[in-house]
C-alpha positions, -999 to 999 in steps of 0.1 A, spaced: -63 22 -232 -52 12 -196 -69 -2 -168 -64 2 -137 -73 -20 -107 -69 -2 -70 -64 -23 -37 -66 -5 -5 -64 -16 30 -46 -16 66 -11 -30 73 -7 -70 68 -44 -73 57 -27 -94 27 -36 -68 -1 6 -69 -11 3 -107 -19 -31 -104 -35 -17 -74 -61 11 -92 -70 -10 -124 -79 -38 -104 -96 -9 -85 -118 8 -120 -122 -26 -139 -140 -36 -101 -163 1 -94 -173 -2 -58 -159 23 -36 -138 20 -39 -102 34 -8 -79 30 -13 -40 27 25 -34 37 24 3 72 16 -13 73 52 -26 69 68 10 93 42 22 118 52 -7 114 88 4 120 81 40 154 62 32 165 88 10 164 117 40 176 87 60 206 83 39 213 120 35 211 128 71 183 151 61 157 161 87 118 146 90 101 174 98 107 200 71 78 195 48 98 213 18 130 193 19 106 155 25 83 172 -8 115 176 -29 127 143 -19 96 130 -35 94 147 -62 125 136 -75 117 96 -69 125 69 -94 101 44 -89 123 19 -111 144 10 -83 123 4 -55 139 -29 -36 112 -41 -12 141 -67 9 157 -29 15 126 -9 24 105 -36 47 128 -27 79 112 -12 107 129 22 109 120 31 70 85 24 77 83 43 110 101 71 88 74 64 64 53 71 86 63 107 98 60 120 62 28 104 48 11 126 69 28 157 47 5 172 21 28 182 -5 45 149 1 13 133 -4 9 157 -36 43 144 -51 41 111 -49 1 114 -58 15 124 -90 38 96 -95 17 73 -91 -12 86 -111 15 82 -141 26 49 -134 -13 40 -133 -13 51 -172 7 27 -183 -6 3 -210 -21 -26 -207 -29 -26 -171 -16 -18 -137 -21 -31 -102 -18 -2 -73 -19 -10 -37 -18 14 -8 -43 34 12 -59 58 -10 -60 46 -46 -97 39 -48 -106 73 -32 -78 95 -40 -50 84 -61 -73 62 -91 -110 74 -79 -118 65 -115 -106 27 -115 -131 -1 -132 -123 -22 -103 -116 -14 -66 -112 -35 -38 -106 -27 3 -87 -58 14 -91 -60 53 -87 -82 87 -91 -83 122 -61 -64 136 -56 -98 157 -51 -118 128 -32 -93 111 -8 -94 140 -1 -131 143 7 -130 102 29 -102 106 43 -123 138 50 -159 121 65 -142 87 92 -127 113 96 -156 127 95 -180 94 123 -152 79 146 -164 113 139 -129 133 126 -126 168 88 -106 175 68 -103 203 28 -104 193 17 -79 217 46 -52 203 34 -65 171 -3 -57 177 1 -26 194 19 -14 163 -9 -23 140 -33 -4 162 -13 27 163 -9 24 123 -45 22 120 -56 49 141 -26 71 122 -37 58 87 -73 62 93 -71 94 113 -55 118 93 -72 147 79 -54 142 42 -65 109 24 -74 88 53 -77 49 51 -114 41 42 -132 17 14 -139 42 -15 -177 41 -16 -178 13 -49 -148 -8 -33 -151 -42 -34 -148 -54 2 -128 -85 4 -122 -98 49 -92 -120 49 -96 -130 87 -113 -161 77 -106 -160 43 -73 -182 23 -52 -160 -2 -67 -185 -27 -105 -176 -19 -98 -140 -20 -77 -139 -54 -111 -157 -62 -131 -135 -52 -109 -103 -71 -108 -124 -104 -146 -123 -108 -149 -86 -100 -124 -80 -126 -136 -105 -147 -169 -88 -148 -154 -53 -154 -135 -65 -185 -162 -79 -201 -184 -39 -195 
């Protein structure tokens, strides 16, 4: 038996730092699932190949390793605005859908983060959890980890992108960002990283025991 826990939530909202911990203290497998569209944006990237043929972006996907997905490689801007572009594909959707529906069955446990795991990818999971924030506050961490890491940012640039990630993530017609209906709904605005793995560790607490 597996089981599977299933973070969802906007960009920066802290749900990345909260899987990792939460597959960190249960031993299971942790898979960011954004990573996989960002994998499948730098491959077309690398191969020159276009971003608006649905076929050639689906057989990308379908082929994907999701062994060797380097997070320091796939965090730069221009994979994720790539990213971007195809997640809103269907049958790229469908692919990677599948992928991540098999890494999900892997024994003892796995962590998946993304945008649709409570209500598409893992509807089934004992535990889900939306992980959210005030797009201001979203903004300014996004802002002082670019600057902590040595980069320059501008916070308005910063939050205008959030906003326009939102409204794309939560607008589109296939698997749009939204809490699944049993989600656990955990608001980092005001919250510390500690109080919110808290917070996770008693729901999942509580489902382990059922």
């Amino acid at each position: 038996m597996t089981f599977t826990i299933a973070i969802d939530g906007p960009a920066a909202a802290g749900k990345g730092t909260l899987s990792r911990r939460i597959a960190d203290e249960y031993g299971f497998h942790h898979l960011d699932t954004g990573l996989t569209y960002r994998a499948t944006a730098k491959a077309l990237l690398d191969r020159g190949l276009p971003f608006d043929d649905e076929a050639i972006a689906a057989d990308v996907a379908q082929n994907l390793d999701l062994a060797g997905l380097d997070r320091s490689v796939l965090s730069a801007h221009a994979i994720g605005e790539a990213a971007s572009r195809i997640a809103v594909m269907p049958s790229v959707r469908r692919a990677l859908v599948e992928a991540q529906r098999g890494f999900a069955a892997r024994e003892p446990g796995t962590v998946l983060d993304g945008r649709d795991i409570g209500t598409v990818v893992c509807p089934d999971a004992p535990v889900k959890l939306y992980v959210t924030a005030s797009p201001e506050v979203r903004a300014k961490r996004r802002y002082d980890e670019i600057l902590a890491g040595g980069g320059a940012a501008d916070y308005g640039t910063i939050l205008d992108d959030i906003r326009r990630r939102d409204e794309r993530d939560m607008g589109r017609a296939d698997s749009p960002l939204k809490p699944a209906d049993d989600a656990h709904l955990l608001d980092t605005s005001e919250m510390s990283i500690e109080a919110a793995f808290s917070a996770a560790k008693s729901f999942i607490d509580a489902a382990l025991k059922r």
